[in-house]
PDB file with SEQRES, HELIX, SHEET and CRYST1 records, atoms N, CA, C and O in Angstrom:
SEQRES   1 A   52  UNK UNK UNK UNK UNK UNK UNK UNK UNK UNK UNK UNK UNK          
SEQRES   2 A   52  UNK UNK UNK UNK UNK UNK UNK UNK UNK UNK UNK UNK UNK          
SEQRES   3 A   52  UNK UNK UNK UNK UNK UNK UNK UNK UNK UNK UNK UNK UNK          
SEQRES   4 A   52  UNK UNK UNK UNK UNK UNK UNK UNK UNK UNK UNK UNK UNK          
HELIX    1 AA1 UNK A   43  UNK A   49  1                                   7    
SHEET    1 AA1 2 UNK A   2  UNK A   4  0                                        
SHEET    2 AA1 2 UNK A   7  UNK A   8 -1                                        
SHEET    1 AA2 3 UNK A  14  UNK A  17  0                                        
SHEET    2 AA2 3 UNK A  24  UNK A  28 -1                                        
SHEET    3 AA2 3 UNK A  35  UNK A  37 -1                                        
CRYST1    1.000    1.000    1.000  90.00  90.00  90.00 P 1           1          
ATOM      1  N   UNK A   1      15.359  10.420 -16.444  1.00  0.00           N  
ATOM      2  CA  UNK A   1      14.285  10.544 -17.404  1.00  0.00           C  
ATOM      3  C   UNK A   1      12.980  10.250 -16.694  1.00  0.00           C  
ATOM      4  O   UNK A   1      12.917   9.446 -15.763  1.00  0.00           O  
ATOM      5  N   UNK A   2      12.209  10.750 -17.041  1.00  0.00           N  
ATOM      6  CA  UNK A   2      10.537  10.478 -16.089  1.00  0.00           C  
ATOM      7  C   UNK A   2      10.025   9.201 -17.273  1.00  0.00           C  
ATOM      8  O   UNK A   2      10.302   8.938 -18.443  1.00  0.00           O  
ATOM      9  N   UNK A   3       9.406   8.800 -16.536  1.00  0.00           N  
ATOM     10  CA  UNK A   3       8.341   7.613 -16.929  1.00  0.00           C  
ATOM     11  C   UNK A   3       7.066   7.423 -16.336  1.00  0.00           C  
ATOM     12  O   UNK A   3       6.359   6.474 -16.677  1.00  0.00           O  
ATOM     13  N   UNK A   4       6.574   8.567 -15.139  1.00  0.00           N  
ATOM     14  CA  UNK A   4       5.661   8.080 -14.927  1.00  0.00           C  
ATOM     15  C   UNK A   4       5.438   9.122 -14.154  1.00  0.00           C  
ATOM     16  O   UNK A   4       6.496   9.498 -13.649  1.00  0.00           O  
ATOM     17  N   UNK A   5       4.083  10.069 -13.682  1.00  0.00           N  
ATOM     18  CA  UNK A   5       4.104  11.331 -13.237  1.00  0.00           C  
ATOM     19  C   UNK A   5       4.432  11.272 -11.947  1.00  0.00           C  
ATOM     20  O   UNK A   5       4.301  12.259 -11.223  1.00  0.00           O  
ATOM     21  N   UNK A   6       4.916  10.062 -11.485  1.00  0.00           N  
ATOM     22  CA  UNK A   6       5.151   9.777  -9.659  1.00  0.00           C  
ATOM     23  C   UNK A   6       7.100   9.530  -9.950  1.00  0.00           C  
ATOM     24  O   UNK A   6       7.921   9.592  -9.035  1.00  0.00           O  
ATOM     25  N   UNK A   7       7.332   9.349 -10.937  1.00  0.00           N  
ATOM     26  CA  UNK A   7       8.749   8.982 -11.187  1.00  0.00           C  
ATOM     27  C   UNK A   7       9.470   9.431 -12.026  1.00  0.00           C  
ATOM     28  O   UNK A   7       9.147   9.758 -13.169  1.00  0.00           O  
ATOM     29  N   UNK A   8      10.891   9.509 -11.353  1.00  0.00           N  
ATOM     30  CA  UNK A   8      11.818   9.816 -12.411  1.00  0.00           C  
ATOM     31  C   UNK A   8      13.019   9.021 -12.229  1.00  0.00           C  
ATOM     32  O   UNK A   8      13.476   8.905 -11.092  1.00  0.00           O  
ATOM     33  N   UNK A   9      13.623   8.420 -13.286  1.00  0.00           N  
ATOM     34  CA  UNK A   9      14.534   7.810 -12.780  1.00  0.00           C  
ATOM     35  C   UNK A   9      15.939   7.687 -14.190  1.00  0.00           C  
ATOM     36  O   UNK A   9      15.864   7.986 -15.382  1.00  0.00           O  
ATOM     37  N   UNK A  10      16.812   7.267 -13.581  1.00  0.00           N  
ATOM     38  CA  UNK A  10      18.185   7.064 -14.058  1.00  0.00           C  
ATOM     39  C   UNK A  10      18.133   5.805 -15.080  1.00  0.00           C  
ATOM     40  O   UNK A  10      17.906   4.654 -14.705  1.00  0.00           O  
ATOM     41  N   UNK A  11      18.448   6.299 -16.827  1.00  0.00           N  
ATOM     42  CA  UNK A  11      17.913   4.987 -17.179  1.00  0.00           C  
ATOM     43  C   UNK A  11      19.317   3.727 -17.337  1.00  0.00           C  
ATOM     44  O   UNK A  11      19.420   2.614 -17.853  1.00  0.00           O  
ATOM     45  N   UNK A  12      20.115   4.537 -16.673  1.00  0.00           N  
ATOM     46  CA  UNK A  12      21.937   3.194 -16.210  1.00  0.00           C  
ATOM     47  C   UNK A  12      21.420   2.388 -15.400  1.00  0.00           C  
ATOM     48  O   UNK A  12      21.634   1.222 -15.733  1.00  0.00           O  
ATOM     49  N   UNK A  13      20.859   2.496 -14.524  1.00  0.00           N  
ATOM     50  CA  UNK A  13      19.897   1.780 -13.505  1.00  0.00           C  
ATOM     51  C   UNK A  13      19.253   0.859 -13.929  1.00  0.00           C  
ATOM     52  O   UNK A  13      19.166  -0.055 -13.109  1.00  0.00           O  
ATOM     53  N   UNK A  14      18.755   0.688 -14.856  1.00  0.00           N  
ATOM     54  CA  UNK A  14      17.536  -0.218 -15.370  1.00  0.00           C  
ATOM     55  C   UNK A  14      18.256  -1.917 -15.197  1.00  0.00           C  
ATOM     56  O   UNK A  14      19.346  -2.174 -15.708  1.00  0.00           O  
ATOM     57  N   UNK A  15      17.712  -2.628 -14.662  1.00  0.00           N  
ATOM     58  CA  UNK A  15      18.520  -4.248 -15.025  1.00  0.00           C  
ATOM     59  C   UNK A  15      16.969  -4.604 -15.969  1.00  0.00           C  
ATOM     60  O   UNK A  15      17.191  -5.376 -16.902  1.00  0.00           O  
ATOM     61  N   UNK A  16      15.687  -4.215 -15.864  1.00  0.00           N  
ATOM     62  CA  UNK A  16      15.043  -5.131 -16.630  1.00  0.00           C  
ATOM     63  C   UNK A  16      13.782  -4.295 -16.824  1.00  0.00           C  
ATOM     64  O   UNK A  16      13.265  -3.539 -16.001  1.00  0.00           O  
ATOM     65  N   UNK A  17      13.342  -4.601 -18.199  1.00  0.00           N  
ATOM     66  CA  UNK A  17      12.163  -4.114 -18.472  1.00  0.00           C  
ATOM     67  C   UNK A  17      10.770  -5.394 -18.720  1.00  0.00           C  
ATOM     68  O   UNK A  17      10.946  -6.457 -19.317  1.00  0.00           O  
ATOM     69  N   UNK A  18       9.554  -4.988 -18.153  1.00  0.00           N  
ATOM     70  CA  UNK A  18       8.738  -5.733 -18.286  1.00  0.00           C  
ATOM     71  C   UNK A  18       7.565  -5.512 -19.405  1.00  0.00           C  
ATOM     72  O   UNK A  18       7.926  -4.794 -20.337  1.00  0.00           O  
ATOM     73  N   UNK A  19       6.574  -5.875 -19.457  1.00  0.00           N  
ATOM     74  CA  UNK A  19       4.923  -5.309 -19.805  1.00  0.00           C  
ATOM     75  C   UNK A  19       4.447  -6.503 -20.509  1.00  0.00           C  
ATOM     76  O   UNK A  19       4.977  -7.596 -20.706  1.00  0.00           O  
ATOM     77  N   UNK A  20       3.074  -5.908 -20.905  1.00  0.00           N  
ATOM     78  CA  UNK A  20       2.262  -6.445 -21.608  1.00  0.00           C  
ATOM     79  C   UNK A  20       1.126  -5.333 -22.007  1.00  0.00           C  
ATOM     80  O   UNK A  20       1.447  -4.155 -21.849  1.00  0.00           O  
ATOM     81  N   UNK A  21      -0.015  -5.592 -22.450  1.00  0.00           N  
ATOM     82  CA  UNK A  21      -1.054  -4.137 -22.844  1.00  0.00           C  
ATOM     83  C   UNK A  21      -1.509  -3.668 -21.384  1.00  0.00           C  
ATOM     84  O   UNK A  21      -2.548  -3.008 -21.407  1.00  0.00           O  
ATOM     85  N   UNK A  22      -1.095  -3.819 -20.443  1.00  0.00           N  
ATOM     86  CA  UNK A  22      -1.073  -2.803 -19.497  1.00  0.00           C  
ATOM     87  C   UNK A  22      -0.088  -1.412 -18.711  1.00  0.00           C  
ATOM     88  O   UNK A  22      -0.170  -0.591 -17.798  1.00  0.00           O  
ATOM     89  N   UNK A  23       0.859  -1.874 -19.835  1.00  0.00           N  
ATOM     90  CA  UNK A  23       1.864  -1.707 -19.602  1.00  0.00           C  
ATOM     91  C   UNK A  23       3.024  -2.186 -19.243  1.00  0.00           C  
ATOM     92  O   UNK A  23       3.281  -3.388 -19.165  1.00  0.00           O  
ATOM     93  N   UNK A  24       4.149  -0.842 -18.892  1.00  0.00           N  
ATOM     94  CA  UNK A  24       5.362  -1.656 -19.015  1.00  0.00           C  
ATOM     95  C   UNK A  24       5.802  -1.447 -17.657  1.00  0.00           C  
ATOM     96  O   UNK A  24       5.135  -0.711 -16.929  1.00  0.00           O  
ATOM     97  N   UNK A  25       6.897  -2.035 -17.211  1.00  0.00           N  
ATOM     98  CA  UNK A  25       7.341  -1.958 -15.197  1.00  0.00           C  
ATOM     99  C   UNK A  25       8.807  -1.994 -15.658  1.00  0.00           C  
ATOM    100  O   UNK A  25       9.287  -2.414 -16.710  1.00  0.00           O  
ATOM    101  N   UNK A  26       9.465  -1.362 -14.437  1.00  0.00           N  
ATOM    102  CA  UNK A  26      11.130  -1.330 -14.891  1.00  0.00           C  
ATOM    103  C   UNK A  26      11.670  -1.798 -13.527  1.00  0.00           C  
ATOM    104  O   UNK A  26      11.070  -1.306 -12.572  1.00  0.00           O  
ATOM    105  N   UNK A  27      12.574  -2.561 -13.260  1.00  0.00           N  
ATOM    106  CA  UNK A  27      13.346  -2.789 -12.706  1.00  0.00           C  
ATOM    107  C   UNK A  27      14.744  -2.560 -12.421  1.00  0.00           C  
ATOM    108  O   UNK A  27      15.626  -3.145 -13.051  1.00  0.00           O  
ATOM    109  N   UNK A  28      15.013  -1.621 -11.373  1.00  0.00           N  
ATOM    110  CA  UNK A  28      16.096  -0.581 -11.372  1.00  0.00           C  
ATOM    111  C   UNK A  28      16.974  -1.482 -10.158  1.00  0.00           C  
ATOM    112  O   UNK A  28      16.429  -1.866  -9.123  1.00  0.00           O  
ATOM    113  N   UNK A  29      18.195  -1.698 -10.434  1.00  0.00           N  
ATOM    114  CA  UNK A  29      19.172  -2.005  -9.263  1.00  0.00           C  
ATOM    115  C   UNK A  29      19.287  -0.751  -8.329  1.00  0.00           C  
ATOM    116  O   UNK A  29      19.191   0.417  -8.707  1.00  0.00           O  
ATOM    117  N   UNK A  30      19.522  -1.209  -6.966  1.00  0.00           N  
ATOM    118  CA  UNK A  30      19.465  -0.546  -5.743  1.00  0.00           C  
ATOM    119  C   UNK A  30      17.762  -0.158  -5.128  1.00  0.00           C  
ATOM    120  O   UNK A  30      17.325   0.204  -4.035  1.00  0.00           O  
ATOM    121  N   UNK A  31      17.233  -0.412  -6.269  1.00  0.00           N  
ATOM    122  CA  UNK A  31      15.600  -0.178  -5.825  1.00  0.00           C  
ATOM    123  C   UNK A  31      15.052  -1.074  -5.708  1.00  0.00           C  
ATOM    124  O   UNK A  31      15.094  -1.717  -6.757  1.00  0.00           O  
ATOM    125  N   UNK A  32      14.303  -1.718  -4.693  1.00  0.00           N  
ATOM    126  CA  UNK A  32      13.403  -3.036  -4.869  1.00  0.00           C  
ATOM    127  C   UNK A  32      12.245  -3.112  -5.238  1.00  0.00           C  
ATOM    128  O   UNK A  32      11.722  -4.139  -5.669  1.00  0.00           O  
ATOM    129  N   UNK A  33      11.657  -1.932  -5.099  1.00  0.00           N  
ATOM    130  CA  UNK A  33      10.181  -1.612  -6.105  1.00  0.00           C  
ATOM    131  C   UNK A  33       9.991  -1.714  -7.560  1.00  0.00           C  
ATOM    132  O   UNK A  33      10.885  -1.320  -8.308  1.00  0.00           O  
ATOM    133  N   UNK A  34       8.985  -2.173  -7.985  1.00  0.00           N  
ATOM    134  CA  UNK A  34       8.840  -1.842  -9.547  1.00  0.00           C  
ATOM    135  C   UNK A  34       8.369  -0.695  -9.744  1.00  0.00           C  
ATOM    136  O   UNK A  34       7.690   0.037  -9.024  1.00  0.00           O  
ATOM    137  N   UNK A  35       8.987  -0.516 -11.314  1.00  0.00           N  
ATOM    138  CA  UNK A  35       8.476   1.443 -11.488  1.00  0.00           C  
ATOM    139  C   UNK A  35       7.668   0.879 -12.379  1.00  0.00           C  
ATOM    140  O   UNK A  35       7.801  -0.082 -13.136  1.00  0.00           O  
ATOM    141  N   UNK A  36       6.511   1.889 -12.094  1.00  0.00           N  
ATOM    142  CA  UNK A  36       5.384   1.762 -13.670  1.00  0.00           C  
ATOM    143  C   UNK A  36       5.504   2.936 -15.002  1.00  0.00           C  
ATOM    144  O   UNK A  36       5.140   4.112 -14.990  1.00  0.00           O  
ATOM    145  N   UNK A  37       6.034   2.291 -15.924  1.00  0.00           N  
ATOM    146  CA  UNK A  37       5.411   3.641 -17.091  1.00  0.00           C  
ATOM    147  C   UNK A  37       4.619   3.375 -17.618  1.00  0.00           C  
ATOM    148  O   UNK A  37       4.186   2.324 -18.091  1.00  0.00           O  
ATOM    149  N   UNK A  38       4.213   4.772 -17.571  1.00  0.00           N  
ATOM    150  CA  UNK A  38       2.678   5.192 -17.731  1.00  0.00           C  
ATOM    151  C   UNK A  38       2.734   5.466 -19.397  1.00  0.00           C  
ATOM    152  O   UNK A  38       3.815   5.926 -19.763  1.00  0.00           O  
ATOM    153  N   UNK A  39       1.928   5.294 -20.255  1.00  0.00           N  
ATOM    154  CA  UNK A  39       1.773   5.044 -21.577  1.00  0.00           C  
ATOM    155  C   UNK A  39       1.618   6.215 -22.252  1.00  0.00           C  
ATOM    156  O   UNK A  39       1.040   6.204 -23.339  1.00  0.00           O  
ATOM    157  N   UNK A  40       2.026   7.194 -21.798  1.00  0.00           N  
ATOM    158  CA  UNK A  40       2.485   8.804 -22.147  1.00  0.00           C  
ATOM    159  C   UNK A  40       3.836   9.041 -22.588  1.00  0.00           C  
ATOM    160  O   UNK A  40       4.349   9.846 -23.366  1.00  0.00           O  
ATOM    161  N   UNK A  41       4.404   7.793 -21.624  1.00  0.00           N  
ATOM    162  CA  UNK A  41       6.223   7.741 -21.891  1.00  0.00           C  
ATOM    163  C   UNK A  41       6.619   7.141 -22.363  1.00  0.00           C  
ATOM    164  O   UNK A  41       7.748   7.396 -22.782  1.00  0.00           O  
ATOM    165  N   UNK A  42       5.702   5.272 -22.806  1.00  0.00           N  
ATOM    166  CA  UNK A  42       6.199   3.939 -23.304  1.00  0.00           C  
ATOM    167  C   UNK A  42       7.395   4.411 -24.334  1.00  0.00           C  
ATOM    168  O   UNK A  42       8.520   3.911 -24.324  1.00  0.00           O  
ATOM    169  N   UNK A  43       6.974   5.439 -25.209  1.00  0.00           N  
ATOM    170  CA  UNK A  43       7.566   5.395 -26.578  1.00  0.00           C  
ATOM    171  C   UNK A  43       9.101   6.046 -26.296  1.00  0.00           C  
ATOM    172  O   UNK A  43      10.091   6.111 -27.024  1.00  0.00           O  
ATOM    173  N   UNK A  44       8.907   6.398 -25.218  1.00  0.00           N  
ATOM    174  CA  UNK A  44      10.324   7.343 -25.190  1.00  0.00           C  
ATOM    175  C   UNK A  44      11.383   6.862 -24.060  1.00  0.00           C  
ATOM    176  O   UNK A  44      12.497   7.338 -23.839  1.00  0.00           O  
ATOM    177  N   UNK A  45      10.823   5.939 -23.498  1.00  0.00           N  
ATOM    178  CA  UNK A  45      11.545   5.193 -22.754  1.00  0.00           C  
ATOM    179  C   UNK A  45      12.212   3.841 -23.397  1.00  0.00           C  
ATOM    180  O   UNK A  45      13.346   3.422 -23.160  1.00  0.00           O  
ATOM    181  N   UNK A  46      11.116   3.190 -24.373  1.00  0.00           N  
ATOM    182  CA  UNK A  46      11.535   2.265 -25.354  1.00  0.00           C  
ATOM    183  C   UNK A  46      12.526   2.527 -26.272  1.00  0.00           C  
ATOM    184  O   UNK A  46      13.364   1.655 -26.501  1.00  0.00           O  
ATOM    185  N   UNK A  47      12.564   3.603 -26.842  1.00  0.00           N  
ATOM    186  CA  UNK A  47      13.668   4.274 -27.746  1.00  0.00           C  
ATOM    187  C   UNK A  47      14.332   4.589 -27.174  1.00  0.00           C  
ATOM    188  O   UNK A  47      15.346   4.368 -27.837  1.00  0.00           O  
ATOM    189  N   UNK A  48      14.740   5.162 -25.992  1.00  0.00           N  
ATOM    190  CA  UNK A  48      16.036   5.489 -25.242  1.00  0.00           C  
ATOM    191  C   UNK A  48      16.812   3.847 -24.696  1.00  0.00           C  
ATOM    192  O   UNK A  48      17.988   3.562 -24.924  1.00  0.00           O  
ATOM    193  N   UNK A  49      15.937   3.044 -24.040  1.00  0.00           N  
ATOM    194  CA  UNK A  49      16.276   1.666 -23.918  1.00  0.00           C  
ATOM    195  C   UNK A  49      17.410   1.236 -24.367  1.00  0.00           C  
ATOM    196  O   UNK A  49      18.432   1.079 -23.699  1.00  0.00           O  
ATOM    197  N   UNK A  50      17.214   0.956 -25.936  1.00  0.00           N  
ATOM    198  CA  UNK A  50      17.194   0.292 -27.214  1.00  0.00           C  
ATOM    199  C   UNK A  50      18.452   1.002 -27.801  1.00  0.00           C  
ATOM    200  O   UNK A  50      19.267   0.395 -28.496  1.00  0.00           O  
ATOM    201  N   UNK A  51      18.543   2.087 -27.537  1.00  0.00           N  
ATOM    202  CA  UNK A  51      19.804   2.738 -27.762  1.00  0.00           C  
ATOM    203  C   UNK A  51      21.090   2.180 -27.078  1.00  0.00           C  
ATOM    204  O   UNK A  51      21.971   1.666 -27.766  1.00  0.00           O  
ATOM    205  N   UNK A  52      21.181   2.265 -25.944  1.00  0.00           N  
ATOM    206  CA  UNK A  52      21.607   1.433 -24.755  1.00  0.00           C  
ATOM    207  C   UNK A  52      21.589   0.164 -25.034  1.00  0.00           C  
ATOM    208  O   UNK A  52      21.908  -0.661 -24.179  1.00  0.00           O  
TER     209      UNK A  52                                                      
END                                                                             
């Protein structure tokens, strides 16, 4: 799923989600970087989440 126009990623992956009003950051196992979503996607990444 994309989250961010530099990223796309696997949302089984996720161990942790972050934010605050700057947004939100995801934390993906096997990746050591944080991903940023960009507030185009918050809503659709949050609802897919949450499902899960």
């Amino acid at each position: 799923m994309r989250c961010h126009r530099s990223y796309i990623i696997n949302v089984d992956h996720v161990q942790h989600i972050s934010g605050n009003l700057q947004g939100y950051q995801l934390e993906l196992s096997g990746f050591k970087n944080i991903v940023p979503v960009s507030r185009s996607y918050t809503r659709r990444i949050k609802t897919l989440l949450l499902k899960t």
